[in-house]
N, C-alpha and C positions, 0 to 999 in steps of 0.2 A: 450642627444646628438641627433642632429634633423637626421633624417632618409631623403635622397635624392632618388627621381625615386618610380615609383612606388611597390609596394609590389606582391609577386609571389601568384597568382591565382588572383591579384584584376587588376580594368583598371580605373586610373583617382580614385582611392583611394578605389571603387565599388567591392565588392567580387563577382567576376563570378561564378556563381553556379556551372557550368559545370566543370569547373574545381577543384573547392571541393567537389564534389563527385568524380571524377575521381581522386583527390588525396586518400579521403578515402576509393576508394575499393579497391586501389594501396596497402597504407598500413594496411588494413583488409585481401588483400590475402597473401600477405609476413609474417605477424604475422600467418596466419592459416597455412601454410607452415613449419612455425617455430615449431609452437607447433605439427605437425605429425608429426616432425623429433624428437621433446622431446619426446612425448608417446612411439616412437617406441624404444628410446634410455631405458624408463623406462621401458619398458617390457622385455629389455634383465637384467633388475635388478634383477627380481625370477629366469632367470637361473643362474645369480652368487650367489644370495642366499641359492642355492640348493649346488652348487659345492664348498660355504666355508664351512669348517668344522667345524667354532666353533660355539658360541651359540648364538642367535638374536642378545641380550643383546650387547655382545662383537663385536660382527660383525658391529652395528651401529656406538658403540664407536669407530671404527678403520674409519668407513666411513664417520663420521663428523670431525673426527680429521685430516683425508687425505684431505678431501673437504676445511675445514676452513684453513687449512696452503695454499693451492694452491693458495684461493684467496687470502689472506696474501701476497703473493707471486706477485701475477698478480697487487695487487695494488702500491708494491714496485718497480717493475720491468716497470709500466709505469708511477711510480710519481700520483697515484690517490690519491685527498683526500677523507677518509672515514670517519674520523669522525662527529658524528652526536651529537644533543643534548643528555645530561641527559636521561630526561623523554623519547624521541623517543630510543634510546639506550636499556633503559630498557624496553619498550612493545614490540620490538625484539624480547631481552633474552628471553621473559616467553612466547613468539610464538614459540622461540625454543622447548619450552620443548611438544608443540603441533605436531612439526615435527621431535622431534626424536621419541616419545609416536605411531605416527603415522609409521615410521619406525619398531620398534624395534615391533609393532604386525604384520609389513606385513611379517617380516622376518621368526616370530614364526608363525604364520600361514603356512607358506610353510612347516615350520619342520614337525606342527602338523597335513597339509595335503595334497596337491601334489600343485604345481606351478597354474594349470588352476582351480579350487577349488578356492586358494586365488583371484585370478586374475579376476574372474567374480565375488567374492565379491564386491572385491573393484568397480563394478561398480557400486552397490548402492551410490557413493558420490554423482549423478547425485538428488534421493531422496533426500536426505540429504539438498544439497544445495538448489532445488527448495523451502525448507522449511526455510530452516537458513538464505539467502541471504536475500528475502524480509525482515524477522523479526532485522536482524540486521543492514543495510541500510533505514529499514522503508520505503519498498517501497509496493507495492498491491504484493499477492501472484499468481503468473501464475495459472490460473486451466490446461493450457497445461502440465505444468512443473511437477505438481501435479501427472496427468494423466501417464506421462511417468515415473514418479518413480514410480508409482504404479505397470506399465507393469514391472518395472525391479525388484521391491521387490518380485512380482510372480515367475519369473525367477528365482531368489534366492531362493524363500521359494521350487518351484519343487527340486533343487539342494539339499536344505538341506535333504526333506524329503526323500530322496533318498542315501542318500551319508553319513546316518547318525554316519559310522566309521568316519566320517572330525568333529564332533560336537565343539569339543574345538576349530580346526584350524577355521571353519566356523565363529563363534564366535568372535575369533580374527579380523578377515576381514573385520567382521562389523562394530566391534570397530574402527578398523582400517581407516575407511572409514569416520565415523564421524570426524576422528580430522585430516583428509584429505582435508575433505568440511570445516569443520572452518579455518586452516592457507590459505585456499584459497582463502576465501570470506574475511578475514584479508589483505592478500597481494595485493588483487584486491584496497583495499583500499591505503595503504600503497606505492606501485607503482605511483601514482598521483602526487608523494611529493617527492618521492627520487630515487634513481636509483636502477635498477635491484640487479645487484653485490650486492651493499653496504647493502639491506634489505637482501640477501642471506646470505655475510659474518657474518652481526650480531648476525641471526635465525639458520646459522649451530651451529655458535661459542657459540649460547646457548643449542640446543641440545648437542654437545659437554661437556656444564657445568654440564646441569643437570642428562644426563647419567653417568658424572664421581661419582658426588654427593651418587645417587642411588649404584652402584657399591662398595663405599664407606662405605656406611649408610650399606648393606648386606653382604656382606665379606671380606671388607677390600681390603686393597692389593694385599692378594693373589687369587683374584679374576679373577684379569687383567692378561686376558691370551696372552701368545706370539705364533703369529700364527705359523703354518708350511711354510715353503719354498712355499710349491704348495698352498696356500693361499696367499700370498704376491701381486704376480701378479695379481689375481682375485680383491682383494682389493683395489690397487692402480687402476686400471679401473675403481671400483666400486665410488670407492674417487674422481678421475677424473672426466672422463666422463660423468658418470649414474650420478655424485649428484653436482660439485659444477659448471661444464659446462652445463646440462640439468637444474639445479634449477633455476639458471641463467634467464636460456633461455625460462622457462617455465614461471616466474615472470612478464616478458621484455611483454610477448605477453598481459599480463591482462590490459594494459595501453588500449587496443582499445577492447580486447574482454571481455565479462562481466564472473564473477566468474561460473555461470551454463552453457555459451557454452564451454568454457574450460573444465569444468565437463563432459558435453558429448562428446567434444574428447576425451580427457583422457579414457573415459571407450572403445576405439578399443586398450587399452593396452591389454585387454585379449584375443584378436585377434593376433596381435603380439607375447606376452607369449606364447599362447595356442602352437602356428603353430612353435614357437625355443624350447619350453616344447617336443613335439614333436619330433622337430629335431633331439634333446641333447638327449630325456632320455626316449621314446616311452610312454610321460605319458596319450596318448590317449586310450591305450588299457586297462588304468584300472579305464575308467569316464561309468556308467551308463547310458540307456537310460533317466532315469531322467535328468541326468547331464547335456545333449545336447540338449534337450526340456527345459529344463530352459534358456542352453545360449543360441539359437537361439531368444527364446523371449528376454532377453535381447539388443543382436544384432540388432534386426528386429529393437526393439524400438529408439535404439541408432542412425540410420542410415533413417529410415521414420520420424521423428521428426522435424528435418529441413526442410521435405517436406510439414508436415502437416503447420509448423509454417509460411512459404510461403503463401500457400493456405488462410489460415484463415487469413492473412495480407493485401492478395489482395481481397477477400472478403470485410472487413473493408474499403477497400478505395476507392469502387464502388461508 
């Protein structure tokens, strides 16, 4: 079908520069937008963590199964189609099992030791991914990116040495953080080719599968526990909100930002956590001076990084 008049940002068929870049810092600040509104939605996730009562395990399984029916829901209710092939179908599913795996330690980690503990773990994904992104895209490794996980594994490693009643939770967090940085540097791919939603709905609806599995496989039925009244609500938000509206939304932004800036916003979630951990449950009064000397360097590094990567950019282009 032949296209009549000219095309938006071009003149006489010529792509205006000016104009393409001011569309891209348009939808570069909108998507960075996007995604602090995610982080901060995630960081109210360790305080409903804390306030359900039952056990990671269960708790995830309730929160992919409230997440996966929602979109269910949202894709009936506006006529979307979701189906996808086969083979795209199934590397989904077995993404899922990276993003409930991923879940289901940040949960136990909380248990195993307080909201801000897990929450400055998890900013090692920024490590993580400055390493795994190149290697699995085949791209050069940043020595910046390098650099800054370094500053944040320091941070980490002060916290642990310090805080060594968290050892199992710490542990967790870490784990937890690896197969944070993988389904990330995955969906950054993934998003290229399909829509937000629909890689969401696939990737709950496989954590979903694979937590029932497990569950299954270790005690059966009577495993699956029926929450309390005053967990319902905590859940359905958590379901909502915190996972199939935030995953969403956090997916949608990697179409323009690359898997490692995402990584370092996401790590001001324990900025967010820390200061509602706080709010909710005064868990400041029982963090170490280690604890705060770890997370300031982390912090520091998390928020000077964008200025350093500036600098050394505009150097380059002298």
């Amino acid at each position: 079908m032949a296209h009549t008049g000219a095309k938006s940002g071009t003149t006489n068929g010529v792509s205006d520069p000016k104009k393409d870049v001011s569309g891209t810092k348009n939808g570069l600040n909108k998507n960075l937008i996007i995604l602090h509104f995610t982080v901060f939605v995630w960081g109210f996730t360790g305080i409903l963590g804390q306030l359900i009562s039952i056990s990671a395990v269960n708790l995830v399984w309730y929160r992919v199964l409230i997440a996966s029916l929602s979109l269910f829901l949202y894709f009936k209710f506006n006529k979307t189609a979701f189906k996808l092939s086969l083979n795209t179908a199934l590397k989904l599913v077995f993404t899922g099992a990276l993003v409930g795996g991923h879940w289901v330690l940040f949960f136990a980690s909380i248990k195993l030791s307080t909201v801000p503990v897990t929450l400055v773990c998890l900013s090692s994904i920024t490590l993580f991914t400055a390493i795994f992104e190149p290697l699995i895209n085949k791209k050069r490794i940043s020595k910046m990116e390098i650099v800054a996980g370094v500053f944040i594994i320091i941070g980490i490693i002060l916290i642990f040495k310090f805080e060594t009643q968290y050892t199992k939770g710490i542990i967790a967090g870490l784990i937890s953080a690896v197969l944070a940085s993988l389904f990330s540097i995955i969906n950054g791919r993934q998003v290229k080719h399909h829509e937000a939603p629909v890689i969401a709905f696939y990737e709950l609806s496989g954590a979903f599968l694979w937590i029932t599995l497990y569950l299954l496989a270790t005690g059966g039925t009577s495993i699956f526990v029926i929450p309390k009244a005053a967990d319902l609500g905590y859940l359905f938000l958590l379901g909502t909100v915190c996972t199939s509206l935030a995953y969403v939304a956090g997916v949608s932004v990697m179409r323009e930002l690359s898997a490692f800036r995402v990584a370092l916003i996401t790590n001001l979630e324990p900025v967010y956590g820390i200061i509602m951990a706080f709010l909710f449950f005064g868990d400041m009064n029982k963090m170490s001076v280690g604890f705060w000397v770890g997370s300031v360097i982390i912090l520091s590094t998390i928020f000077l990084f964008p200025v350093a990567q500036k600098k050394v950019a505009k150097r380059r282009n002298r």
